[in-house]
C-alpha positions, 0 to 999 in steps of 0.5 A: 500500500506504501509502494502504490501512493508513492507511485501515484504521487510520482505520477501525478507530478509528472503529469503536472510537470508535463501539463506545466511545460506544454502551457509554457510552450503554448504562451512562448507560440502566441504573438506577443502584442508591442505597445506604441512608444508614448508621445511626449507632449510639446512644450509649447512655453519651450519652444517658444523660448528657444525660438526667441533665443535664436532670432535674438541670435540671429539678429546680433549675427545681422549686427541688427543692433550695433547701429542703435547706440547712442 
């Protein structure tokens, strides 16, 4: 009687073991979704403080302000 339930749990672990592993396999099989890249939000308040720092640039490149001393 000993023998018979040692024999019955060693094979319901294997049975377990195998019904494990054909699950994992069947997960690896299937196509796996890929999520979008989040989009950033534009900083708008950045953007236009950038934008002005250049066309001040631009305008000393242009010596715009040289002929304003007095």
């Amino acid at each position: 009687m000993q023998n018979s339930k040692k024999m019955a749990a060693a094979m319901a672990a294997v049975t377990y073991y195998i019904k494990t592993q054909e699950e994992a396999a069947a997960m690896a099989a299937m196509p796996v979704e890929e999520k979008p890249a989040p989009v950033r939000a534009v900083n708008l308040w950045g953007v236009s403080g950038r934008q002005s720092q250049m066309q001040m640039g631009n305008l000393m490149q242009m010596k715009a302000f040289h002929g304003l001393r007095r």
